[in-house]
N, CA and C atoms as an extended XYZ file, in Angstrom:
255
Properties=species:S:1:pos:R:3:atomname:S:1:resname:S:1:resid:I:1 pbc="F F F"
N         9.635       -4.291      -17.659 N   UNK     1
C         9.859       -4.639      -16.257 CA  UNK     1
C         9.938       -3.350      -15.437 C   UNK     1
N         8.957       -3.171      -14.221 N   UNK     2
C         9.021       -1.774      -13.565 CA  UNK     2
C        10.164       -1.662      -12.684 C   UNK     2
N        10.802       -0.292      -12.313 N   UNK     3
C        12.113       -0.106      -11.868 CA  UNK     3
C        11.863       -0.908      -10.455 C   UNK     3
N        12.858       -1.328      -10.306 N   UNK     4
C        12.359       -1.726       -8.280 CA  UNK     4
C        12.433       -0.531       -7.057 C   UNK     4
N        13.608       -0.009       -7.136 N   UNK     5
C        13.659        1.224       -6.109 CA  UNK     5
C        13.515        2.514       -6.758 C   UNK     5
N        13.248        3.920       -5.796 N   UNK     6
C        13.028        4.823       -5.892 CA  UNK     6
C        14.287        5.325       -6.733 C   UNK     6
N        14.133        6.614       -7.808 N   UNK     7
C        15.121        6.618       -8.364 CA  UNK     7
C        15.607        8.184       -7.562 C   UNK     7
N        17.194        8.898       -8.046 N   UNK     8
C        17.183       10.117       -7.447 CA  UNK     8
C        16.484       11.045       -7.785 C   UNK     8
N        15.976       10.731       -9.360 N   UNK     9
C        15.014       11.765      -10.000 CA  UNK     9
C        13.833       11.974       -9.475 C   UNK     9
N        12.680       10.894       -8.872 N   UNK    10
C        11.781       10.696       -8.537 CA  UNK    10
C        12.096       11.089       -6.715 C   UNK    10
N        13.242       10.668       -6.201 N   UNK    11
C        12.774       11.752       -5.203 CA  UNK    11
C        13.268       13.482       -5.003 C   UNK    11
N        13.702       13.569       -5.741 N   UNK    12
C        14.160       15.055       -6.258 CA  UNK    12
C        12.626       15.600       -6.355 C   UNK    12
N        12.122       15.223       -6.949 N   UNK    13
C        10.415       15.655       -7.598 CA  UNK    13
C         9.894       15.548       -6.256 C   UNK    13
N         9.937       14.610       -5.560 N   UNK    14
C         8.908       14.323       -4.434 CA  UNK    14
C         9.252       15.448       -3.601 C   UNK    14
N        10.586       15.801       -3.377 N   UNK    15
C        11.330       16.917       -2.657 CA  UNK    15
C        10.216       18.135       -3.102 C   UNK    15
N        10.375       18.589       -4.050 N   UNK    16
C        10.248       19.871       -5.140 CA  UNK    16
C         8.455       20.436       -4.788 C   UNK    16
N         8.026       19.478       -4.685 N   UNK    17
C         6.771       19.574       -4.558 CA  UNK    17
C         6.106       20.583       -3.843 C   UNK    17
N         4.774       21.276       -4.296 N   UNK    18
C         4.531       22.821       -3.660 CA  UNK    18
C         2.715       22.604       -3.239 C   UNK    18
N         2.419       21.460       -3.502 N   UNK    19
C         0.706       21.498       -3.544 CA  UNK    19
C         0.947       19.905       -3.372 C   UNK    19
N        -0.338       20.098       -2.883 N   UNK    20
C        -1.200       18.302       -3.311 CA  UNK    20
C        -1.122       18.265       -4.450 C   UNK    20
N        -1.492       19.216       -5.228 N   UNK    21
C        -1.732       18.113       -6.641 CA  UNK    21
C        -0.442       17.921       -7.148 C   UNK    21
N         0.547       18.419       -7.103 N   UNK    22
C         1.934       18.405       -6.800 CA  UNK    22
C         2.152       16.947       -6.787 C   UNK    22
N         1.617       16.864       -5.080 N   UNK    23
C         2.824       15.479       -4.332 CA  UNK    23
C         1.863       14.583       -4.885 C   UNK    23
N         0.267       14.538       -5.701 N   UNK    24
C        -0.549       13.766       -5.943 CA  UNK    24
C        -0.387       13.035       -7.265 C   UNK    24
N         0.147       13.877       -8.040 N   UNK    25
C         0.604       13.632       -9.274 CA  UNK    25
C         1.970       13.237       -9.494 C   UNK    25
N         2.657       13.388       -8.679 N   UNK    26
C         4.226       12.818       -8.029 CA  UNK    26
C         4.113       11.282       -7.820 C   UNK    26
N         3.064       10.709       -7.174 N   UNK    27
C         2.858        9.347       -6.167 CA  UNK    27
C         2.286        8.490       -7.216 C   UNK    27
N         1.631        9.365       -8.253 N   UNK    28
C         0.990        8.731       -9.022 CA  UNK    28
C         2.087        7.790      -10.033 C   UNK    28
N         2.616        9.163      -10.735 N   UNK    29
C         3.964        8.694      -11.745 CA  UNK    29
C         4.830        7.621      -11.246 C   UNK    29
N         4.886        7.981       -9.942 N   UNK    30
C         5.732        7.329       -9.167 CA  UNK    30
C         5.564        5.399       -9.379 C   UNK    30
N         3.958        5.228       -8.472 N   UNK    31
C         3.410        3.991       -9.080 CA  UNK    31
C         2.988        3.624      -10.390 C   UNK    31
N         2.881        4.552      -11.366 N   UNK    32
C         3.034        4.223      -12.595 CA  UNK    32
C         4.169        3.530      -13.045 C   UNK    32
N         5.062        3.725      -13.002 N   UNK    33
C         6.457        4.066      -13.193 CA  UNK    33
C         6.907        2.390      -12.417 C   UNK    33
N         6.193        2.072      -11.579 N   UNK    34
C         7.223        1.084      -10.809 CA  UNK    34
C         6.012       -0.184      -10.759 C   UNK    34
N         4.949       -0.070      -12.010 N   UNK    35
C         4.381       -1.471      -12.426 CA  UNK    35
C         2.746       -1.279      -11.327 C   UNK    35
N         2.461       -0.215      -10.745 N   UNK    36
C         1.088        0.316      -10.234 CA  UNK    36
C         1.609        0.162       -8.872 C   UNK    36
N         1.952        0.359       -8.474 N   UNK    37
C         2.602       -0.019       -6.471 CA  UNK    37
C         3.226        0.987       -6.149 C   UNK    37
N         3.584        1.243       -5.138 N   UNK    38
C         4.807        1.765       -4.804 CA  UNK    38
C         5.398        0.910       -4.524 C   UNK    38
N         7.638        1.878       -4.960 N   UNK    39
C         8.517        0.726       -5.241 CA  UNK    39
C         8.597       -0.149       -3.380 C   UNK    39
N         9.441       -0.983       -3.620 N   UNK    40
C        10.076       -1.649       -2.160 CA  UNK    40
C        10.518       -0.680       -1.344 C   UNK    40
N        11.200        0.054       -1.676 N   UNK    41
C        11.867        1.204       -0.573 CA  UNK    41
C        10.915        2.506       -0.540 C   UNK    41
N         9.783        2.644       -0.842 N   UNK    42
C         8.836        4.037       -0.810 CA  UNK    42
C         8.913        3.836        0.981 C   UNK    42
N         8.527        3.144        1.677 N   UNK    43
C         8.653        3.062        2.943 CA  UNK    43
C         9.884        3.908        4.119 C   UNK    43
N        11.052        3.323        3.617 N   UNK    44
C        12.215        3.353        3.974 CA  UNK    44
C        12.758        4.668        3.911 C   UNK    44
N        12.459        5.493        2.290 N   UNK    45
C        13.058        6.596        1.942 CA  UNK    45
C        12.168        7.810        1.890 C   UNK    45
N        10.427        7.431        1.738 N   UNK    46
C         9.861        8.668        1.821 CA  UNK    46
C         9.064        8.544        3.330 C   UNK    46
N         8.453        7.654        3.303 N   UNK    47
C         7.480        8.010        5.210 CA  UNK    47
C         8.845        7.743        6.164 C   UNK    47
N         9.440        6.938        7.037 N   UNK    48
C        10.316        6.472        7.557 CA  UNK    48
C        11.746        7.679        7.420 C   UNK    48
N        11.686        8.162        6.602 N   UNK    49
C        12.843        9.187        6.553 CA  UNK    49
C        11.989       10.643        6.778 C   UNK    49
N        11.069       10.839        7.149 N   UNK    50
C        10.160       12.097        7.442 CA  UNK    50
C         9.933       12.830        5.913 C   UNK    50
N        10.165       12.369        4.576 N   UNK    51
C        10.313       13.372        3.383 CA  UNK    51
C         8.948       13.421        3.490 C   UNK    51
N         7.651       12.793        3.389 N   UNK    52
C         6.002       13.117        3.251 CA  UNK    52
C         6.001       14.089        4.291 C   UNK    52
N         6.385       13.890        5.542 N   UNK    53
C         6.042       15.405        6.297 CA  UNK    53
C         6.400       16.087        6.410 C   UNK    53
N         7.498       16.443        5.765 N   UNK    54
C         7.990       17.670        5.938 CA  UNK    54
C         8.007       18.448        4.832 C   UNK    54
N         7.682       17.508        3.213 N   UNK    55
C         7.276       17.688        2.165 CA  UNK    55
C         5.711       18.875        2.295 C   UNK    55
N         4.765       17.721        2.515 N   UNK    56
C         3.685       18.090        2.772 CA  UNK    56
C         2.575       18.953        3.702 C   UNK    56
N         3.426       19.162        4.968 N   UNK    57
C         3.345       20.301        5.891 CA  UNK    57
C         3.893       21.484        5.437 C   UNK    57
N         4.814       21.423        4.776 N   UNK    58
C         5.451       22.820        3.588 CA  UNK    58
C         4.451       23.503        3.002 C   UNK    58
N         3.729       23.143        2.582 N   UNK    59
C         2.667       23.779        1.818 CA  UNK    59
C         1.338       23.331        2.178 C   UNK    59
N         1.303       23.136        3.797 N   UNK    60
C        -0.004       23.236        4.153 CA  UNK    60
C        -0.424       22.268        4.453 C   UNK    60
N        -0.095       21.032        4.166 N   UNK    61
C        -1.214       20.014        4.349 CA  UNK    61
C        -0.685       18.724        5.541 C   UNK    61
N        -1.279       17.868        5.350 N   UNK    62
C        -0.755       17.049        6.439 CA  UNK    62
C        -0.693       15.713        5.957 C   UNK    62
N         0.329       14.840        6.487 N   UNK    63
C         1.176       13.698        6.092 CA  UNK    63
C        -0.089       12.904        7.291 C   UNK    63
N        -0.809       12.676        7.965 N   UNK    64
C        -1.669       11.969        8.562 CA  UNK    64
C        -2.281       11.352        7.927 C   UNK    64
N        -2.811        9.834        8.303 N   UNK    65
C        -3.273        8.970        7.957 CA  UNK    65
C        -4.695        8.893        8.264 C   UNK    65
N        -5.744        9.553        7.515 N   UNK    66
C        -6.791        9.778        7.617 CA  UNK    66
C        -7.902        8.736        7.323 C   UNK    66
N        -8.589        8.097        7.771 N   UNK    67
C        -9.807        6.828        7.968 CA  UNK    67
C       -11.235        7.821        7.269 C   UNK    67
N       -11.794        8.073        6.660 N   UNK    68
C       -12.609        8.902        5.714 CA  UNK    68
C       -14.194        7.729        5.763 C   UNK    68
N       -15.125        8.171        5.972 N   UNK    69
C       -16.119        7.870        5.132 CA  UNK    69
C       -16.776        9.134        3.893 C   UNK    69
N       -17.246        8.602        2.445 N   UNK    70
C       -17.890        9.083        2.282 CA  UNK    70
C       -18.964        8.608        1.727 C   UNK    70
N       -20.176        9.512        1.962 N   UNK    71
C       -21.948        9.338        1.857 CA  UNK    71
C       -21.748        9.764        0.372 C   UNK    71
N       -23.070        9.387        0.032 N   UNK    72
C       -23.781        8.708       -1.679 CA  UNK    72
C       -23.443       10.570       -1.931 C   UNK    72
N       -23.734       12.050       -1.266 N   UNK    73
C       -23.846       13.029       -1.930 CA  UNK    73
C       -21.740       13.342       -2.356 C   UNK    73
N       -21.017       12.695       -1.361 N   UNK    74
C       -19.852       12.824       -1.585 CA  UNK    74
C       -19.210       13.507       -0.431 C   UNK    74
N       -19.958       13.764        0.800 N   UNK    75
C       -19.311       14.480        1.888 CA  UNK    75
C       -18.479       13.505        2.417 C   UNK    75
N       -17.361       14.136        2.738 N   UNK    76
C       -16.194       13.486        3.036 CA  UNK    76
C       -16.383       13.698        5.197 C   UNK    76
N       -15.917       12.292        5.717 N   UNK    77
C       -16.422       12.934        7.550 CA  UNK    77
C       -15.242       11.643        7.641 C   UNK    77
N       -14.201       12.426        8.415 N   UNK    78
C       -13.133       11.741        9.582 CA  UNK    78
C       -13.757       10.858       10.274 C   UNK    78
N       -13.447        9.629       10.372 N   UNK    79
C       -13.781        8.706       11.382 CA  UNK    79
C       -12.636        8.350       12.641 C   UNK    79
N       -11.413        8.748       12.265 N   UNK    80
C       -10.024        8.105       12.238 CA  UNK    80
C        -8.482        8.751       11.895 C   UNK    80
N        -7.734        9.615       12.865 N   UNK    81
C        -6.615        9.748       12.413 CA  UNK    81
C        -5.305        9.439       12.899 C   UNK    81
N        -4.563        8.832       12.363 N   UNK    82
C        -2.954        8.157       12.658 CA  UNK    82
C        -2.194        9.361       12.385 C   UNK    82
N        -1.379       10.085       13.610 N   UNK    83
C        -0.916       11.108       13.501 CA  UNK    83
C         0.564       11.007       12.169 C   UNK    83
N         1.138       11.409       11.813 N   UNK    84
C         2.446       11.149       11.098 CA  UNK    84
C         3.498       10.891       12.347 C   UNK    84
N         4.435       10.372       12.553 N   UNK    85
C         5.935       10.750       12.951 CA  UNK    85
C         6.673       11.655       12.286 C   UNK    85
């Protein structure tokens, strides 16, 4: 049976994080871990409490909600971005 909420360990890690592949491999375990989803409270305790942006602007990158196409060679082109709060 997968855990239901975020545990302190798992956001300790999410905290800790220094790269994408970092917070990528973090989100992953994370939905591993809680039956392929994220748990009920990923909402509440990581976007909604600012931890993705302030996590992820730390080391460069951005907590934005990016709308992506990509073409058959694999180029990746913005169509679409939802800024973070």
């Amino acid at each position: 049976m997968p855990i239901e909420n975020l545990t302190d360990a798992e956001l300790a890690r999410l905290e800790a994080c220094k790269s994408d592949d970092d917070w990528n491999q973090a989100c992953l375990d994370v939905k591993k871990t809680h039956g392929g989803a994220y748990p009920s409270d990923w909402y509440a305790k990581v976007i909604a409490t600012g931890l993705v942006k302030r996590v992820v602007e730390g080391f460069g990158g951005s907590a934005d909600i990016s709308l992506v196409t990509i073409d058959k060679d694999g180029k990746r082109t913005t169509v679409a971005r939802v800024p973070a709060k």
